[in-house]
N, C-alpha and C positions, 0 to 999 in steps of 0.2 A: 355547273361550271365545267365538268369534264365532257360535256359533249361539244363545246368550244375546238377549233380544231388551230392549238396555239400554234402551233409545226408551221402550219402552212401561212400561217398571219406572219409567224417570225421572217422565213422566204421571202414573203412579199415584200416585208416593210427590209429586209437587207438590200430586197432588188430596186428597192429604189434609192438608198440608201448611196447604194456604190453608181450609179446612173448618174446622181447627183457629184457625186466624188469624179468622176472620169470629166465632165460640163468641166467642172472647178481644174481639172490638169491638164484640157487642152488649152486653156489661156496664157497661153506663157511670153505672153507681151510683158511687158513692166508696166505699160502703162495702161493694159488692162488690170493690177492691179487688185483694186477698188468692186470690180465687180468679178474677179475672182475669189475674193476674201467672202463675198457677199454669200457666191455658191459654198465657199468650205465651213460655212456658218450655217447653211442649210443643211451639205452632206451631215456636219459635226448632227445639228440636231436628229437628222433622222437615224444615224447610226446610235445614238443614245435611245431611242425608239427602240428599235430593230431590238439592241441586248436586254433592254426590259423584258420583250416579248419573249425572247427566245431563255430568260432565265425563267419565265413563269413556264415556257413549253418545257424544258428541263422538270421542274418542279411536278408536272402532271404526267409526264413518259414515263412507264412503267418499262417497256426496252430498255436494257440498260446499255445495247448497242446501237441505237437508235440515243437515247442520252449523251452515249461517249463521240458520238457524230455532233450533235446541237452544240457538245462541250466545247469540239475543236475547232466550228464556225463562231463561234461566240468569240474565244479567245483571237480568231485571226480580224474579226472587226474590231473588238475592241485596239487591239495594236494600231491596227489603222487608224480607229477615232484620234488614241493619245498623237500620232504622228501631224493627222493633221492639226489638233489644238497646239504642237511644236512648232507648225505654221502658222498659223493663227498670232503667238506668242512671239514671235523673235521672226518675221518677215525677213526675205533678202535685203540688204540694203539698199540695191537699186527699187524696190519694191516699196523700201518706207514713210518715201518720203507722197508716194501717192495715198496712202492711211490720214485720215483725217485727224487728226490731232486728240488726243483720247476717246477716241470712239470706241473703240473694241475693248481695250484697257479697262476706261470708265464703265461701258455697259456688265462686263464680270464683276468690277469690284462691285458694284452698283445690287446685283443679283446677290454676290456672297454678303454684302452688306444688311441684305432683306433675310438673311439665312441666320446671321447674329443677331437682331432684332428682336427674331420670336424665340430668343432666349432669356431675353429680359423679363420679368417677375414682374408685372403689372400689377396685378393684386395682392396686396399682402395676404398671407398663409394664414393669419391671426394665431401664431402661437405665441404663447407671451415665456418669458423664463420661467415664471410659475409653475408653469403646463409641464416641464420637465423634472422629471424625479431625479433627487441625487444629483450627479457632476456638477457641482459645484464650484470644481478649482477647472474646467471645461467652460464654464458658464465665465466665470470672474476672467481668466483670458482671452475671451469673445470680444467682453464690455471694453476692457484694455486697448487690445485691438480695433473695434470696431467704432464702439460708443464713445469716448473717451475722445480721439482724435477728433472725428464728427461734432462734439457738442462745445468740446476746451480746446481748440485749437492751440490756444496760447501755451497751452503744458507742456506741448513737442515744441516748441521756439527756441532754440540756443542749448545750451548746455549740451549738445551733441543726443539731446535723448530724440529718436525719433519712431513714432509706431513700427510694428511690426507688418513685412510686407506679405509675408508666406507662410500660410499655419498648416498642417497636417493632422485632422482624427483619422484616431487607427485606431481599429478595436474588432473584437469578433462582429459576424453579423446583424443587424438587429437590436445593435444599443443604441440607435440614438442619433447617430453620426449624421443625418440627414435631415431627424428633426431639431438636431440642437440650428442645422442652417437655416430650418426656415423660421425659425425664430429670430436668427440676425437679421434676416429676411425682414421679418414686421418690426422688431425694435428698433434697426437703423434706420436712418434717416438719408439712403446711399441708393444708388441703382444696385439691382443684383438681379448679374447675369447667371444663371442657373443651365451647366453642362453637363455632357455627357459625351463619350468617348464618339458613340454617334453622330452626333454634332460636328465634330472635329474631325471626321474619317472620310474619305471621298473617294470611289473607286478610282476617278482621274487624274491624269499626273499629275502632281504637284497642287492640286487642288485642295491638300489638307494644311501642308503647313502658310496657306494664304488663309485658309480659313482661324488658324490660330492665330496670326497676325492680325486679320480683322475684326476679331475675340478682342482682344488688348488693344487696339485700336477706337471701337467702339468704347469701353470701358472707360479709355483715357477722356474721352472728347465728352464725356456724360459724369465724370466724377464729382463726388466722391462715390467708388466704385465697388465693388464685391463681387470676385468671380468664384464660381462653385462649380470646381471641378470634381464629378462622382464621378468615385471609379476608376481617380486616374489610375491606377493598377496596368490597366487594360491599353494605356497608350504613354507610361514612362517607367516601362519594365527595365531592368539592366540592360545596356547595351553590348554588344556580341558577335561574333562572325557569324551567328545566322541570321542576323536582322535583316529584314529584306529593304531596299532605298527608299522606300516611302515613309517606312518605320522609320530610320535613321531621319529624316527630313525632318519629319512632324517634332519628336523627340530635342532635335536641335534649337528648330525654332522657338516651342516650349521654353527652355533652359533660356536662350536668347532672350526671349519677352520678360520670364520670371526675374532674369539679372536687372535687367533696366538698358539695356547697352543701347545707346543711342536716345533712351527717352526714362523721362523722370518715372520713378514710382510712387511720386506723392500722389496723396489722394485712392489710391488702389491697393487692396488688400488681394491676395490670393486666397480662397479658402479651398483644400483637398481633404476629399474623402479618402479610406482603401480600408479592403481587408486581410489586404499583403502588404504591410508594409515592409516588410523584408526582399519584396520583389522590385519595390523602386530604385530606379538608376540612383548611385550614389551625387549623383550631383542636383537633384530634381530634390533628394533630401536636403541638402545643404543649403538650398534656397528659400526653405521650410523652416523658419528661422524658431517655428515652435514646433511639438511634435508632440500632439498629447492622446495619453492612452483612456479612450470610451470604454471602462469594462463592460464586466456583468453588473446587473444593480444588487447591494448590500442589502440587508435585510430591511432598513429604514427604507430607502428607493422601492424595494419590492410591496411592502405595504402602502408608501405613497400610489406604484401603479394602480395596487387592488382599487384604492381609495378611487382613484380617478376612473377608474375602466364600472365602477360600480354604482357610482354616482349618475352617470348617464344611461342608468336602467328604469325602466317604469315600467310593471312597478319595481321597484328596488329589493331587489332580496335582506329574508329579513335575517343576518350571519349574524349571530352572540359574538363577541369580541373574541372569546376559545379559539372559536371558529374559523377564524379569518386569521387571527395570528399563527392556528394549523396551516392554512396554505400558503402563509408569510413563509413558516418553517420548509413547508412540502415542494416549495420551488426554488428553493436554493440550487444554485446552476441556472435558473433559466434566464433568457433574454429578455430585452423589454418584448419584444417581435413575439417572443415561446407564450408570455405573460398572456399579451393581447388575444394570439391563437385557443390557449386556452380557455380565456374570458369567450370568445365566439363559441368555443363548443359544448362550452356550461350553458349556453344561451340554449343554444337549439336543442337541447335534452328534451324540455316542455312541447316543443315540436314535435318532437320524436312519440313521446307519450300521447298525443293527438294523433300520429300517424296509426299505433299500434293498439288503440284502443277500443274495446271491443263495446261499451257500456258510457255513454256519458247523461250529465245530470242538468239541470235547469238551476243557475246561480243567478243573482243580481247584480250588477256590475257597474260603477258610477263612469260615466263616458267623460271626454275631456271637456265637457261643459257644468260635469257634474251633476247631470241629473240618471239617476239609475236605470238599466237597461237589462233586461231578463238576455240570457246567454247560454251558451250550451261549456261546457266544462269535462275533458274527461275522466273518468270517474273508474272504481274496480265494479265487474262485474256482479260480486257482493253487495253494493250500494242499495239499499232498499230504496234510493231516491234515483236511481240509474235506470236508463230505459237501454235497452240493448239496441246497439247501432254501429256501427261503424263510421271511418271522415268519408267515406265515397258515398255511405246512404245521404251523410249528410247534404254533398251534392244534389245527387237525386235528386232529394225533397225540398231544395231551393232552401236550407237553412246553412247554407256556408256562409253566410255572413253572421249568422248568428255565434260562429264555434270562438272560443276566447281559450289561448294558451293558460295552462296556470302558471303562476308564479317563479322564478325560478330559487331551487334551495340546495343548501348545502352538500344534500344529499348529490345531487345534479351535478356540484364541483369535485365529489370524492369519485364518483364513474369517470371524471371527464380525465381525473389526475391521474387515473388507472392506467390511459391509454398515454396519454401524452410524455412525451419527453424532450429532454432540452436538448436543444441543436446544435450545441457548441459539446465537442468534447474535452476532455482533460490534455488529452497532447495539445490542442489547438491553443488552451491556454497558456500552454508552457512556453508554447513558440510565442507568446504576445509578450510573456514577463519576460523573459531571455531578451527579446528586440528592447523591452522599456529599458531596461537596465543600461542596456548598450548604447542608446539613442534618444532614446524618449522622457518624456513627462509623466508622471501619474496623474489623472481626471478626474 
């Protein structure tokens, strides 16, 4: 890919870029119009070109004055592009009325429309509440929320009770907070649109808070609905004098949609993730009409994980009860996330012991049809039934199919707890109990 020479691709595709932009300014009839808009829809797309190109030429220039040149052409087209989409957007008046009647309007929403779309959840996740250890009073304000409205409609009728429109998990990283949504995911019986601040951010003007508008938009016209905001961290921070207008824009609109102003919220649930929630705009909380803390898992929860992460081993290691309630004990502090991590590297130990072994043996081995199968096993060099070899002869001599991991054992889990540690620390907890007290729910 570096012998691409992107410098010179970016050049080209600016110089036509702007060729195309001057065609589109010398029109300045009114009632050319129609086939001027026509060129600033061409310029517009080739200049979106052009800064592709030239952020990947950026990305591969090792000059970093050579870089700080690409940087300052880049910035001077992109100004250009947003100018002309200000064209594009709000035409002279005398100019408007030659615009075809939602053409240009229709064909963007039409594109950002296709852009919310493939946020929709088409397949359900298949986690069922089962599947999740622990959070409990996290789970039973889901159903409240989500189930509940969905299956009894008639429960919210009259007496002023009405579902809740805006929930917020906050917890350290790695509890949960994502799979307890794809679990709403497959239990309700709702659309769910599934985001990310990604989704929502647009280099071009004004392009993000239409995009959050047609988030909520979609949603409404397809309900009952579930939007699954990850992360919002990342796009309804505290507002501030340094917010730059894009941020304040997106932010606004947010708040707007979440209130309901101008359109019902029936039918539509918010769901937000964060692992700041001390970082959200105070009013983005207030809309979050629940606010519940995903901790760490309790000792029951952390034996359920074992229980699940262990179960989908074959073969299944063979732990004594001692045994397993020691690493019940031995992971106290950790995440579901830490849990998981270390279940993978208790795994690959028996890999490990195949890479590094110097002597393996000839075992029997019943295959998934159940009929027995001779196999190679590594073994100590001691082994009076070990042939000395290594896994690379076993290449060699075309018996790599024959090599089979052993089993994985406890042994395997006490190396793996050696190394590993949990990811959350004790300040980070502190700042979670301090925010619950203040704001929140316990989960």
């Amino acid at each position: 890919m570096a012998t691409v020479d992107f410098k010179a691709k970016a050049i080209e595709k600016a110089r036509i870029a702007t060729e195309l932009d001057k065609e589109a300014t010398a029109l300045k009839d009114p009632a050319d119009w129609e086939k001027q808009r026509e060129k600033y829809d061409e310029a517009l797309h080739a200049y979106r070109t052009c800064l592709d190109t030239f952020m990947t030429a950026m990305k591969w220039e090792k000059n970093p004055n050579i870089t700080a040149q690409l940087r300052k052409f880049a910035k001077e087209y992109m100004e250009r592009a947003e100018k002309i989409q200000e064209i594009l957007k709000d035409p002279p008046k005398a100019k408007k009325a030659a615009v075809p009647a939602g053409g240009d309007s229709e064909k963007e929403k039409g594109r950002m429309r296709d852009a919310i779309q493939s946020a929709i959840v088409q397949e359900k996740p298949n986690v069922r509440w089962e599947d999740i250890a622990g959070l409990e009073q996290a789970k039973e304000a889901l159903k409240e929320a989500v189930i509940l409205p969905i299956n009894f409609p008639q429960l919210f009728q009259g007496s002023g009770r009405k579902p809740w429109s805006g929930i917020m998990l906050y917890g350290p990283p790695g509890t949960g907070k994502s799979f307890l949504a794809k679990a709403v995911a497959t239990e309700a019986s709702a659309t769910f649109l599934s985001v990310s601040s990604a989704d929502l951010t647009s280099k071009w003007l004004g392009e993000s808070e239409k995009l959050v508008k047609m988030l909520f938009e979609t949603a409404r016209e397809q309900k009952p609905s579930i939007i699954f905001i990850d992360e919002i961290d990342s796009i309804a921070t505290s507002r501030n004098d340094s917010d730059s207008e894009s941020g304040r824009r997106i932010k606004t609109e947010l708040l707007v949609q979440m209130d309901g102003l101008g359109n019902s919220l029936e039918g539509l649930l918010v769901l937000c993730a964060t692992n700041l929630p001390w970082a959200i705009d105070s009013a983005v909380r207030r809309r979050c009409q629940r606010r519940i803390y995903i901790p760490l898992p309790d000792e029951r929860a952390r034996r359920r994980l074992l229980d699940i992460h262990l179960s989908k081993m074959d073969p299944k290691p063979g732990l004594e009860h001692e045994q397993l309630q020691t690493l019940v004990s031995r992971t106290d502090g950790f995440s579901g996330s830490d849990i998981a991590v270390l279940i993978r590297d208790a795994v690959m130990e028996p890999v490990r012991r195949c890479q590094d072994a110097q002597a393996f043996k000839r075992v029997m081995v019943k295959n998934p049809e159940g009929v027995e199968e001779e196999k190679l096993m590594p073994c100590s060099p001691s082994d009076p039934d070990g042939e000395e070899m290594t896994i690379m002869d076993l290449a060699k001599n075309n018996l790599a199919d024959k090599l089979v991991a052993p089993p994985v054992s406890y042994r395997d889990f006490e190396k793996t707890l050696a190394r590993c540690k949990p990811s959350v620390s004790l300040n980070d907890l502190q700042e979670f109990e301090k925010f619950t007290k203040e704001y929140g729910q316990e989960g």
